[in-house]
N, C-alpha and C positions, 0 to 999 in steps of 0.2 A: 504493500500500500504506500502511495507517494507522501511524504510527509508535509505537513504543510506547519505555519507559525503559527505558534498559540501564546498568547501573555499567559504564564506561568503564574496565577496568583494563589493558588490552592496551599498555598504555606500561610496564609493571612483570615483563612478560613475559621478558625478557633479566635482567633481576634473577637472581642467582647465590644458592640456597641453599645455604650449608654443610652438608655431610651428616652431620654431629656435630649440626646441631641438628634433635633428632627429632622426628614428625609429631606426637607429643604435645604439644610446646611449637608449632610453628606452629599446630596446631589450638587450643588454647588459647588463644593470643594473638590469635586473630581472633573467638572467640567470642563475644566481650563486643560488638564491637560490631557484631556482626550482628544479636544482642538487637536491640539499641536503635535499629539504622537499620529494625527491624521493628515496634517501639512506637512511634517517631518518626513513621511512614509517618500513624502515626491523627491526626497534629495539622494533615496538609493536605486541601486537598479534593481530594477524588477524581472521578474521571469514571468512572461505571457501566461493565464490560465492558473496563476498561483492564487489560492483563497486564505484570508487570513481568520483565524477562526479567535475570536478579541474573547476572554471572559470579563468577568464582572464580581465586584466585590459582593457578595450578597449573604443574605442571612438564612441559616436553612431550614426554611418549615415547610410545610406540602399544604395546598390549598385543599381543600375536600367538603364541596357543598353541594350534596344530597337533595338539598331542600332549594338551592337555586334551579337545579335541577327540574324540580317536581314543576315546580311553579313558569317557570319561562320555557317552552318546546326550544330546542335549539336550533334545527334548520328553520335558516329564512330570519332567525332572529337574535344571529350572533352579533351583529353589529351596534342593535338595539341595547341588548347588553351588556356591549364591556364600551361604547364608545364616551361615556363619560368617565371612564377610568384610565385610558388611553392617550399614550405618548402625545399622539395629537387627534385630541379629541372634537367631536363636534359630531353636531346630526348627520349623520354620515343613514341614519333608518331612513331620512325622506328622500334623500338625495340619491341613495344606491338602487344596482336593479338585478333586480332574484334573476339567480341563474334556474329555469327553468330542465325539471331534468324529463328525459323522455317517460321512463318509466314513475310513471306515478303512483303507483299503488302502492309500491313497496319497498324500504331501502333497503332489504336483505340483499338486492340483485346489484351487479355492478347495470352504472349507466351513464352518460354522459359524464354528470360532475360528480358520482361517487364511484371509488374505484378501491377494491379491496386485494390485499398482497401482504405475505406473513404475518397474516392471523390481525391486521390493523386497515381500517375502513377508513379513507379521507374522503370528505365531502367539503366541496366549495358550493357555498349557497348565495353569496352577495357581492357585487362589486361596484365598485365606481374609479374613474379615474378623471382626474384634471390634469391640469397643466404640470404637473411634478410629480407625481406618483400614480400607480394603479393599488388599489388597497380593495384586499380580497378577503371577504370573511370564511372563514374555514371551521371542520371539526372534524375531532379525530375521535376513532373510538376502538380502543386493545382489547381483543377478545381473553388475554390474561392481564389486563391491567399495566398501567404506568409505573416503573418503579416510582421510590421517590426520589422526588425530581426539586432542586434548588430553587431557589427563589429567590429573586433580584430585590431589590432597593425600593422596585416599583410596585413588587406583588405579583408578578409575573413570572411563573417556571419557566426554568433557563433551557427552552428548548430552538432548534431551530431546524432548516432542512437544507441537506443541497439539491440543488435543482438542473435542468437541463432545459433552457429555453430557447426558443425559437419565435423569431415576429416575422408576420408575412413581409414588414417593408424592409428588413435587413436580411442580408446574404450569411450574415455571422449567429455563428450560437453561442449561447450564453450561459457559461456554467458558471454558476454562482452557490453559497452557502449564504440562505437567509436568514435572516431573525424574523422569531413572532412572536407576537402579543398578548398575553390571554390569562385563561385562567383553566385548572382542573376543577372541572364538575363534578365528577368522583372519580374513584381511584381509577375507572376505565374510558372516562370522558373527557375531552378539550377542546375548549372551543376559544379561536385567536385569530388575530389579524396580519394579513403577512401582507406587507406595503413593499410596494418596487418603486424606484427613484425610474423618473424616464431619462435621468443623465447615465444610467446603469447600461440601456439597451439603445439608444440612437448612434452608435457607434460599431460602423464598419471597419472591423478590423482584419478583414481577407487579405489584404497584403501583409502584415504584422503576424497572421497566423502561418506566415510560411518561413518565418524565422525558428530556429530554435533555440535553446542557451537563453545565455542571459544579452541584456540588451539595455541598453542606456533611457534614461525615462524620456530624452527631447527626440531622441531617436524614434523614438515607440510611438512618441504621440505623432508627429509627422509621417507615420506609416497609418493613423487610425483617420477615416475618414467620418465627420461627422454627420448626421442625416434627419432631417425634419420629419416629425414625427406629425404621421397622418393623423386627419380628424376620427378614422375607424378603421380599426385592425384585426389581425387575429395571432392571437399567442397559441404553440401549442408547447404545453407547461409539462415539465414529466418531473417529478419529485424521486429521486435517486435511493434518500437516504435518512430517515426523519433520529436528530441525535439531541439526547438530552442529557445536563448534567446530573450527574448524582448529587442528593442531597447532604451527603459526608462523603467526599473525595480521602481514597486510601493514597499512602504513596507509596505500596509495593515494595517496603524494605521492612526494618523490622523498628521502625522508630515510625510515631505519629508525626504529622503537622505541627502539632503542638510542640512535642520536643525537639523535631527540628527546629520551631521558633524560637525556643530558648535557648540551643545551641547556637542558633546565629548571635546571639547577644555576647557572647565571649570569641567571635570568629572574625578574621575582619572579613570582607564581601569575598575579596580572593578564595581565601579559605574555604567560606562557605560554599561560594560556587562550585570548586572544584571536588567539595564532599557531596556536593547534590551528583555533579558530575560522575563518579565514583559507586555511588551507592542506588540511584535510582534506576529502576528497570530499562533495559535501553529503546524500551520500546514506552514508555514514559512519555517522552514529549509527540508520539503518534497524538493525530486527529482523525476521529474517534479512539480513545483507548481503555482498556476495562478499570483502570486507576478510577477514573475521574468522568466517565460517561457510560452511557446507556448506549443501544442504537437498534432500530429497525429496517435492516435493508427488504429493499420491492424496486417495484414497477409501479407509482401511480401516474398516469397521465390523462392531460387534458385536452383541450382542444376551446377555449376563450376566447366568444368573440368581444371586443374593446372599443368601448366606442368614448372619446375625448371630450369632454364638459368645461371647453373654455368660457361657456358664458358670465363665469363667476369670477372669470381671473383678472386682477387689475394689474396694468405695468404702470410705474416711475420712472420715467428717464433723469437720471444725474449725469452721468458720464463728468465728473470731478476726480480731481487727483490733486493731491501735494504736489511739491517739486522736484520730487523724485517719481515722479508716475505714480503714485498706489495712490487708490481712490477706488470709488465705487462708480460704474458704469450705468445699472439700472436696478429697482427693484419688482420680484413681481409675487405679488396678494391671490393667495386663493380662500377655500372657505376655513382651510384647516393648517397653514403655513407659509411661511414670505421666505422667499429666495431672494438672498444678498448676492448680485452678480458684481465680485470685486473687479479693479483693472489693478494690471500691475506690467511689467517689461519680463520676468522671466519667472521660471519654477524657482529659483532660489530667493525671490522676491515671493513668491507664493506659500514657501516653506517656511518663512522666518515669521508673517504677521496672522492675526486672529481679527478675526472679527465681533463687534461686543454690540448686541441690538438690544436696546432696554425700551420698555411700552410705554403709552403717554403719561405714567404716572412716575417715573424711572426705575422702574424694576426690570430685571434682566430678563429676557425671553429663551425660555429653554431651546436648547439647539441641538442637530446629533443624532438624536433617538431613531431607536429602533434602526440603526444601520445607514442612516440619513448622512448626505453629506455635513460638513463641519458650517458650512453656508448659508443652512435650512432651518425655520426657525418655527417651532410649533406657538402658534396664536394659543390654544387652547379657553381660557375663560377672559382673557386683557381688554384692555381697552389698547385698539393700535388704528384710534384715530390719527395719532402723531406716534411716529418711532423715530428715535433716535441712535446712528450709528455710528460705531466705531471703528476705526482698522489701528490696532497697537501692535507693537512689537510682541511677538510671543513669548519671549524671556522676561522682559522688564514686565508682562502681565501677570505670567507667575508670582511676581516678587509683591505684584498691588489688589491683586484678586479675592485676596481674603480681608479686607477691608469692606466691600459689602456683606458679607456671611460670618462676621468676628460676633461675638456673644455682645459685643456693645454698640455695635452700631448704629439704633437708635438712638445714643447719646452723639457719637460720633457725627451724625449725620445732620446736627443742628448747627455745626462749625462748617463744614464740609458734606455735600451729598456723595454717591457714587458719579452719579453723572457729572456733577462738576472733579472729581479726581478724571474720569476720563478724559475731561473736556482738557484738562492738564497735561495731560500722557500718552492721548493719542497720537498717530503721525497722520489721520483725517478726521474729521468727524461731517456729522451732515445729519439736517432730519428729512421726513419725508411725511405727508400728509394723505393719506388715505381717505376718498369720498364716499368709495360703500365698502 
């Protein structure tokens, strides 16, 4: 099995959070540098087709409701929901449109949108897509059940799939490992949101796929040609491999996480590296591996027609910069996210800055989720009649970013707001006015 990168954080898993400090300040305090380890990725070379499989710091309990269950049918009304608890939330119930399946009478049978393969049933029942993503509601159902399965920051079991896709308007296929959404129903039910960026799939990359090895990133992209995504399409979507974390990750030697944790406290980083290196199973840093994951291999595929819902998307034109080029080009509003489109002269200009968008009231708009570019910014409940943005340095952001999320910043913020420390720190800033 080909290996792929995984951020290694299963030694931080026994880590105690206090439950006085709330998911707004942990979410916060890892934000920044998710940014930046995602502008960072463009300063190395990459190898065509390679998936990075990122985990997440999370807390491990197993969702199990029975009784949401009873009460809400799940086809047809996964989106209804979980869409107020969701990365980027919003009525997504009125807006979407039921995948009708042929066979109606019964979802024992495989049919259009459900498809069954080692002993687990995936059904897609809802979709809508705009101007930045296609968001598909799904459910999954284990004829022996879910192990259990970790849980994020957000409430959401850390599962995800790879996929194998295919759009009629592009010549290239799309193998990707996605994130979803969601929640366990009971121990043999899941029902989640699995959202695709359309900056993910408008990219013909048929001359770039005839390279092999590795390949420089300004290289790569001048080999990818980019492609206007029609108003109505068709995906046909084949889900490879559905992989979940475990909810207590072993590490395969004869000492816990925990006492490797405390061993690292007497080790300097060398040290400890090189005893991870030594002692953990060498098949350890595989993705999927039985240390630290679960996994269902099949065949589910689909066949998704897509139809584009620009009528809700608003653009901004800015096209401003500093005096060094970086600035912000346009921005554009849908009902559930604003894309920051920055300018800048090169990828090492692109690797070095962050962008900081705060709502009309100056609080920060979350950014990220759910596998989302670092550019993409979930509305979710705000007021973004006015936003306000920023392009800072990614290191010198590191250093000023816990200044909104400090235990005192209500005091703080009567000297000083965040936004005016931005407005100090930035190397642009700019607002932008939204009419609907």
């Amino acid at each position: 099995m080909k290996k792929e990168n995984q951020y290694d954080i299963h030694k931080y898993y026994e880590i105690k959070i206090p439950d006085e400090l709330s998911k707004a300040v942990k979410t916060g305090l890892e934000q920044g540098e998710e940014v930046c380890r995602k502008r960072n990725r463009k300063k190395n070379v990459i190898k065509w087709g390679s998936v990075a499989a990122a985990g997440a710091i999370v807390c491990s309990i197993v969702i199990s409701n029975p009784v949401l269950a009873a009460k809400v049918p799940i086809i047809g009304h996964v989106f209804e929901m979980l869409q107020g608890s969701y990365s980027f939330k919003g009525d997504y119930s009125t807006l979407a449109t039921p995948l009708q399946e042929e066979n109606t009478e019964t979802n024992e049978e495989d049919s259009v949108y459900t498809k069954e393969a080692g002993g687990v049933k995936v059904s897609f029942s809802e979709i809508y897509c705009n101007d930045q993503a296609i968001y598909l509601a799904l459910s999954m159902k284990s004829k022996e059940g879910f192990p259990d399965t970790l849980i994020d920051l957000e409430g959401n079991p850390v599962i995800q799939v790879r996929t194998r896709e295919k759009y009629s308007f592009n010549p290239s296929e799309v193998i990707a490992l996605r994130y979803l959404e969601g929640k366990m129903i009971d121990e043999n039910t899941y029902a989640g949101i699995l959202r695709i960026s359309l900056d993910d799939i408008n990219k013909d990359s048929t001359e770039l796929d005839k390279y092999s090895g590795e390949i420089d990133v300004e290289t790569a992209e001048n080999l990818i040609k980019k492609l206007d995504i029609p108003e109505s399409f068709t995906m046909d979507f084949s889900i490879t491999q559905i992989v979940g974390e475990k909810a207590v990750a072993e590490t395969g030697c004869d000492l816990t996480w925990e006492e490797l944790g405390e061993m690292s406290e007497t080790m300097s980083d060398e040290e400890y590296f090189k005893y991870l290196d030594e002692h953990l199973p060498a098949d350890y840093y595989d993705f999927p591996n039985q240390y630290s994951n679960y996994w269902f291999d099949g065949n589910w595929s689909y066949e998704i027609p897509i139809c584009v819902d620009n009528s809700k998307t608003q653009i901004v034109e800015i096209n401003g910069t500093n005096e060094n080029g970086i600035g912000i080009a346009s921005v554009e509003k849908t009902p559930f996210e604003i894309k920051v489109n920055e300018k800048y002269d090169s990828n090492e200009d692109l690797a070095s800055i962050i962008t900081v968008a705060l709502d009309a009231n100056g609080e920060p708009l979350p950014n990220g989720g759910n596998g989302a570019s670092a550019n993409v910014y979930a509305i979710q409940d705000r007021d973004i009649s006015t936003v306000y943005l920023f392009i800072c340095d990614c290191e010198e952001y590191m250093d000023f970013k816990g200044y909104y999320w400090s235990d005192d910043y209500e005091e703080k913020k009567k000297e000083k707001t965040f936004k005016q420390l931005l407005e100090e720190k930035a190397l642009y800033h700019t607002e932008v006015q939204f009419t609907r």
